[in-house]
N, CA, C and O of each residue as an XYZ file, in Angstrom:
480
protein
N      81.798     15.637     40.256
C      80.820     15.372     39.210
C      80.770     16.564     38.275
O      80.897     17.748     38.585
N      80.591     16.115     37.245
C      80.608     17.606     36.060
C      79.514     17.226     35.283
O      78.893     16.192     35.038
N      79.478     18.651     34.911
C      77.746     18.779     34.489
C      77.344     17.784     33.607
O      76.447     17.044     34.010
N      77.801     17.591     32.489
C      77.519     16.903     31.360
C      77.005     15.474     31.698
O      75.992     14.986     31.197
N      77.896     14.790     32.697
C      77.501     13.366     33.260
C      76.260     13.616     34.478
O      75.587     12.792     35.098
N      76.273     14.503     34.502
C      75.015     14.367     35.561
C      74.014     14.680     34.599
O      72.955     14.054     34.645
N      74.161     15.402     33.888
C      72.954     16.120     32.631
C      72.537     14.416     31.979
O      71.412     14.319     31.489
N      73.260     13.380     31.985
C      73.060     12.769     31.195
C      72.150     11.527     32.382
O      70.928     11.379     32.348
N      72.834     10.969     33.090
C      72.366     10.318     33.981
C      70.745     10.748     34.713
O      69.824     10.061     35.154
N      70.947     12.111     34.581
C      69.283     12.694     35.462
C      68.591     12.648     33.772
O      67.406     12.811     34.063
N      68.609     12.567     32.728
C      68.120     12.024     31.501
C      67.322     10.913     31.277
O      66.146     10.756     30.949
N      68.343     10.111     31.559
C      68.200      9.129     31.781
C      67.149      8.835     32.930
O      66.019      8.581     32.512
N      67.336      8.825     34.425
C      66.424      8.781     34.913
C      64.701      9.460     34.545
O      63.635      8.848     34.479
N      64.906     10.488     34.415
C      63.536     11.115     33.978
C      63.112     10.299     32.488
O      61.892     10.339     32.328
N      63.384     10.027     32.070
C      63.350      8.863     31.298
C      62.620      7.663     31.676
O      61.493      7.365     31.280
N      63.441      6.920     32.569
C      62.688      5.437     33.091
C      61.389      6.028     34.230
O      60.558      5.215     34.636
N      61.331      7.451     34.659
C      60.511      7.682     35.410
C      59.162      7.566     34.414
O      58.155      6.921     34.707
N      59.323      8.190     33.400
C      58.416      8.550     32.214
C      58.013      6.987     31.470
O      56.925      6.830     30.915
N      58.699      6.257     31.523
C      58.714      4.762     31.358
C      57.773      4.441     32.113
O      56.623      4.533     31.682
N      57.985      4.047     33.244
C      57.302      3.788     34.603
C      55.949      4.038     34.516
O      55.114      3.146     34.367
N      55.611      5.610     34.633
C      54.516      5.812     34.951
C      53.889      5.515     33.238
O      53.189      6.395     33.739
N      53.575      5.286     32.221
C      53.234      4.878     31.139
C      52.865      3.780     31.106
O      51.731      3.466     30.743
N      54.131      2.630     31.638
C      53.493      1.346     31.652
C      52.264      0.775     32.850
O      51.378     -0.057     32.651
N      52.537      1.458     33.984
C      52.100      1.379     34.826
C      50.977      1.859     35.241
O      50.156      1.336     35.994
N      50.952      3.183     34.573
C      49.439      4.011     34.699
C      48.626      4.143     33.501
O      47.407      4.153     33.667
N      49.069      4.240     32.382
C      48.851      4.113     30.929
C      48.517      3.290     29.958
O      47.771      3.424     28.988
N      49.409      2.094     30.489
C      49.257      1.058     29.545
C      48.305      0.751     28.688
O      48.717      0.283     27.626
N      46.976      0.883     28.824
C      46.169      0.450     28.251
C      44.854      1.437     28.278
O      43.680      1.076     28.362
N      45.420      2.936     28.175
C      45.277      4.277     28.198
C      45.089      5.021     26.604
O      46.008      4.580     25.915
N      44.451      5.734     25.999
C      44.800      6.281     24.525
C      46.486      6.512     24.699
O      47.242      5.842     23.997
N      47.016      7.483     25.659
C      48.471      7.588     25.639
C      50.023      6.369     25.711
O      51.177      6.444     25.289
N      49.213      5.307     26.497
C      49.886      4.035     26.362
C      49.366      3.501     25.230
O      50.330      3.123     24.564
N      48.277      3.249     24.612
C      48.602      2.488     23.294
C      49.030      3.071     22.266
O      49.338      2.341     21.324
N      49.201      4.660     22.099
C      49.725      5.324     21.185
C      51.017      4.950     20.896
O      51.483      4.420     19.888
N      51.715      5.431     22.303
C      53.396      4.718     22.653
C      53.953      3.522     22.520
O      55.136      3.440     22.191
N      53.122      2.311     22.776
C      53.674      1.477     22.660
C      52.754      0.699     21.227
O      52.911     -0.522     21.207
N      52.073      1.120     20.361
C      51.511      0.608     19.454
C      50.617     -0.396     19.906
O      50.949     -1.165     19.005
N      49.600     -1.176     20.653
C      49.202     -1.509     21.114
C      47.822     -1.576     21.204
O      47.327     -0.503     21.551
N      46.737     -2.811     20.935
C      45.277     -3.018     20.564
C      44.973     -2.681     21.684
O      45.958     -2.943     22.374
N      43.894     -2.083     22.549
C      43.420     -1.952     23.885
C      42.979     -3.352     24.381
O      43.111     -3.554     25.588
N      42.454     -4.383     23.585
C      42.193     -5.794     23.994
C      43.465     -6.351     24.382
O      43.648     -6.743     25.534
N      44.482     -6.419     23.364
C      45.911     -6.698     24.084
C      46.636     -6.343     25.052
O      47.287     -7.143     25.724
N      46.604     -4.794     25.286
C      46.846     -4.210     26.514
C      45.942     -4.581     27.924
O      46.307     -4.966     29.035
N      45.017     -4.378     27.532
C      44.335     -5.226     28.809
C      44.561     -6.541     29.288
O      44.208     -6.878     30.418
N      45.270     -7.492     28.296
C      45.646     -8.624     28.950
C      47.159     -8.928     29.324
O      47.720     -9.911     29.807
N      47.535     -7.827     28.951
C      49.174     -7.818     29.109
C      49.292     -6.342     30.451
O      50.340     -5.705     30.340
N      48.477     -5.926     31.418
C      48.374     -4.857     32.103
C      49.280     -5.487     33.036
O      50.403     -4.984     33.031
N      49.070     -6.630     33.986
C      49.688     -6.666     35.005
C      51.069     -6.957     34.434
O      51.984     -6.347     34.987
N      51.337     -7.623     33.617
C      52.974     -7.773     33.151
C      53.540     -6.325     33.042
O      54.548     -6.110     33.715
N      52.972     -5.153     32.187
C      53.515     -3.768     32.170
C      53.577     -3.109     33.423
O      54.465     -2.265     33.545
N      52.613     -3.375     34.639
C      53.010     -2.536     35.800
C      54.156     -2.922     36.265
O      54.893     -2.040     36.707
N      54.599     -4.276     36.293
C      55.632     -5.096     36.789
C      56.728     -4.670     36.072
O      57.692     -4.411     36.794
N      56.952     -4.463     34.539
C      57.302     -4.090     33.907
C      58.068     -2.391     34.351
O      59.272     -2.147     34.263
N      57.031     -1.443     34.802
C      56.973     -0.374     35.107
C      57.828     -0.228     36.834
O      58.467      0.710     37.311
N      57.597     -1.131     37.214
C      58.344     -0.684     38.658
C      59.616     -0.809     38.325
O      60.376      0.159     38.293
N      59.953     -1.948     38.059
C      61.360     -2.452     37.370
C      62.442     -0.794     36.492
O      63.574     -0.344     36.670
N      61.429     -0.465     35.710
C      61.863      1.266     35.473
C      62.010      2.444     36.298
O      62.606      3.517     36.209
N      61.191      1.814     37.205
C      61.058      2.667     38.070
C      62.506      2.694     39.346
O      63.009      3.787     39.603
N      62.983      1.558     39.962
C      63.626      1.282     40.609
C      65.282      1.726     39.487
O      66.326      2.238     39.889
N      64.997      1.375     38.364
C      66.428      1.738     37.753
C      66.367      3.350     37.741
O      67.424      3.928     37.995
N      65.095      4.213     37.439
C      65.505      5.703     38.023
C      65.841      6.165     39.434
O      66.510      7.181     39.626
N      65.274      5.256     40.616
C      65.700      5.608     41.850
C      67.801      5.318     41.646
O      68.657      6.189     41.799
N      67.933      4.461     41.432
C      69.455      3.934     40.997
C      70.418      5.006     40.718
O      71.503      5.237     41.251
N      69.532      5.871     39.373
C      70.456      6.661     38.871
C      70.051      8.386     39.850
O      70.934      9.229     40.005
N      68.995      8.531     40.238
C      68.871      9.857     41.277
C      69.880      9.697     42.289
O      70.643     10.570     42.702
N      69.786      8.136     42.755
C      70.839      7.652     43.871
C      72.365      8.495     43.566
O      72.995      9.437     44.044
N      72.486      7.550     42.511
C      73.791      8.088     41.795
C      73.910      9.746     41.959
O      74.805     10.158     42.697
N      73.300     10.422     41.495
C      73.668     11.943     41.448
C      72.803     12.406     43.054
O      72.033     13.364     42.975
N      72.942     11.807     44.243
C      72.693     12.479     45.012
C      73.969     12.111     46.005
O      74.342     12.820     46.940
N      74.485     11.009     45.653
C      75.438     10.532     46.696
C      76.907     11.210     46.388
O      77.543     11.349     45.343
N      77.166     11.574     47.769
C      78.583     12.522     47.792
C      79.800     11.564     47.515
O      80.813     12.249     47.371
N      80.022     10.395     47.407
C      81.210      9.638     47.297
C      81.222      8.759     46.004
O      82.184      8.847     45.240
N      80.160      7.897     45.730
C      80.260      6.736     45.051
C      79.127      7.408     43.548
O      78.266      6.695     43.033
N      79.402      8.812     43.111
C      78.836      8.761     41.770
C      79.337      7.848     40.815
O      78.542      7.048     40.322
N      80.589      7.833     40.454
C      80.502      6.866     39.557
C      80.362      5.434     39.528
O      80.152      4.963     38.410
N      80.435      4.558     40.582
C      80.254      3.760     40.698
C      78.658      3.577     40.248
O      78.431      3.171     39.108
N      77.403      3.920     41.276
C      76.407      3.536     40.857
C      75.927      4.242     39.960
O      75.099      3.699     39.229
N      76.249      5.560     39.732
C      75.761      5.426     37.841
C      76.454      4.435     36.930
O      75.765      3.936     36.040
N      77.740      4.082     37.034
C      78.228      3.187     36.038
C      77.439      1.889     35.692
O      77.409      1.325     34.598
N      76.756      1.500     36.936
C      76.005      0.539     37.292
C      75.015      0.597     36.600
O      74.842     -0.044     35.563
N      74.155      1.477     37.165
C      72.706      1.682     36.552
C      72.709      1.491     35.356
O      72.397      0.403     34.871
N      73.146      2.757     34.502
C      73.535      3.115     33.291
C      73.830      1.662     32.054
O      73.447      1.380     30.918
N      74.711      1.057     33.085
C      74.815     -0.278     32.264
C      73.597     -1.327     32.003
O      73.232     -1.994     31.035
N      73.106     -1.128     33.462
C      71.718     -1.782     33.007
C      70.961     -1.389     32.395
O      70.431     -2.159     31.594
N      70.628     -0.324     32.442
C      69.569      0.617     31.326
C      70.059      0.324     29.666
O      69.261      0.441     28.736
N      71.245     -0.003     29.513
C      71.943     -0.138     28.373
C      71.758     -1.335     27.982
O      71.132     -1.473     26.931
N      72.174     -2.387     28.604
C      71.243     -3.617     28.401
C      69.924     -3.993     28.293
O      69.526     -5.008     27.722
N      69.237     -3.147     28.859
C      67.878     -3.096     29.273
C      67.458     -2.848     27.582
O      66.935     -3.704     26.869
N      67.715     -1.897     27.296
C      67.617     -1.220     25.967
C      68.033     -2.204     24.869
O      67.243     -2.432     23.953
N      68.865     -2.617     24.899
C      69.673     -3.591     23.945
C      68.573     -4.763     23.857
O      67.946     -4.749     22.798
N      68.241     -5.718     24.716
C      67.832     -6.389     24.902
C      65.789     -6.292     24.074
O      65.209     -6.906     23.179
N      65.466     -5.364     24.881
C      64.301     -4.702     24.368
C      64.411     -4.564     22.970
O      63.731     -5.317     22.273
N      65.289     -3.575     22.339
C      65.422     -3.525     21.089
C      65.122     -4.725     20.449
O      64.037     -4.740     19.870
N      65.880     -5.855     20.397
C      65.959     -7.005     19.965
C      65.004     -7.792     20.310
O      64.692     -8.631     19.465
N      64.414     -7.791     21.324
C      63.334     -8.865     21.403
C      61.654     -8.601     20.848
O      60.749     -9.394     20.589
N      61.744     -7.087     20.813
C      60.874     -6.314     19.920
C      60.540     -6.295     18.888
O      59.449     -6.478     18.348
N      61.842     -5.983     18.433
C      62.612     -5.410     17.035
C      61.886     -3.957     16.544
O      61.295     -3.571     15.536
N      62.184     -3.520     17.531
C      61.710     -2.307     17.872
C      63.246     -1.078     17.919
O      63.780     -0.645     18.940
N      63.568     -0.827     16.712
C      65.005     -0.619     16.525
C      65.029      0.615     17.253
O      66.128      0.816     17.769
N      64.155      1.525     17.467
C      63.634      3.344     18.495
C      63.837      2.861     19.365
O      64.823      3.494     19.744
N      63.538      1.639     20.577
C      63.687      1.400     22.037
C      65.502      1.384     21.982
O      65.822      2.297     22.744
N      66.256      1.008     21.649
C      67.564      1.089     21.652
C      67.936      2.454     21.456
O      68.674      2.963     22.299
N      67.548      3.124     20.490
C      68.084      4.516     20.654
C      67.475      5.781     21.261
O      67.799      6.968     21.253
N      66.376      5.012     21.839
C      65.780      6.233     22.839
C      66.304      5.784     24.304
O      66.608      6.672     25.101
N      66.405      4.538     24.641
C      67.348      3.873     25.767
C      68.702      3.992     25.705
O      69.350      4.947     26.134
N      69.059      3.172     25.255
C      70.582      2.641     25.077
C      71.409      4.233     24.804
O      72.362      4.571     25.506
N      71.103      4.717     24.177
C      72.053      5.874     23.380
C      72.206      6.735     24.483
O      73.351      6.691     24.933
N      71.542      7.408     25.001
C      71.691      8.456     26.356
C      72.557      7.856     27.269
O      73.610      8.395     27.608
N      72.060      6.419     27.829
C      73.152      5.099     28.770
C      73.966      5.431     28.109
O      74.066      6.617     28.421
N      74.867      5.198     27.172
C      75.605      5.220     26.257
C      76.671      6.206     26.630
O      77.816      5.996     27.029
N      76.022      7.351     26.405
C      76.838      8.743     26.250
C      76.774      8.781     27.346
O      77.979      9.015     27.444
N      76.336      8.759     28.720
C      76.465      8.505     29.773
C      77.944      8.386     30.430
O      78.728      9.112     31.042
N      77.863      6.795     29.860
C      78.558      5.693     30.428
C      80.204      6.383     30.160
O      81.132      6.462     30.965
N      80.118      6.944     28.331
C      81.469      7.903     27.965
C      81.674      8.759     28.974
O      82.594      8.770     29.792
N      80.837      9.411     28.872
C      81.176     11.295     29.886
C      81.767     10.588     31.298
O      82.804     11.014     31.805
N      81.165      9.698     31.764
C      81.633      9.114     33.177
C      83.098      8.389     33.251
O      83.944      8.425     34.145
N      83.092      7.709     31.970
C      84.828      6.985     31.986
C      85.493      7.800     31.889
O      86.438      7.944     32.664
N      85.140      8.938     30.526
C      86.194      9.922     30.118
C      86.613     11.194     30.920
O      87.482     12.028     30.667
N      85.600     11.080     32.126
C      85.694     12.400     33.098
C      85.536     13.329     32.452
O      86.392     14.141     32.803
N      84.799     13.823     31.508
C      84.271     15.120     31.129
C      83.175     15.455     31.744
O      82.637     16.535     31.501
């Protein structure tokens, strides 16, 4: 493993960790409606969908810690993760239209996903 792909992948994770606890603890918080633009009446009725929301982030950072803790199969399950987070992002972007969730997601996955094919 070389630095750069792990620099990017533990990014990434601390990332969906920071995800996680926002939707999950925040949501409907001054700091969660700041972040996600969000009426506090709306957030309150959309809370249990964001915790659900939030584990789901949460489990894709266990994925990628996985990834940089395991002695054999780094690239495999970062390639994995990473891809989902990339979709994850993609998807979000677009169903949002929230054009920042793609490049605060997707783009790190992204460069990721390079440093890991390209072995740098």
């Amino acid at each position: 493993m070389k630095f750069l792909q792990i620099f990017f992948v533990a990014l990434v994770a601390f990332e969906h960790i920071y995800f996680m606890i926002l939707e999950m603890f925040f949501w409907d918080k001054p700091k969660g409606l700041k972040t996600f633009g969000h009426k506090l009446e709306d957030a309150k009725k959309s809370k249990i969908l964001a915790k659900n929301q939030g584990l789901y982030n949460g489990f894709l950072a266990a994925g990628l810690i996985w990834a940089i803790i395991s002695e054999h199969n780094f690239k495999e399950i970062a390639l994995f993760f990473l891809i989902c987070v990339t979709i994850a992002g993609i998807y979000g972007a677009y169903t949002t239209r929230k054009r920042k969730l793609f490049f605060v997601q997707s783009i790190p996955a992204l460069i990721g996903i390079m440093l890991i094919l390209l072995n740098i």
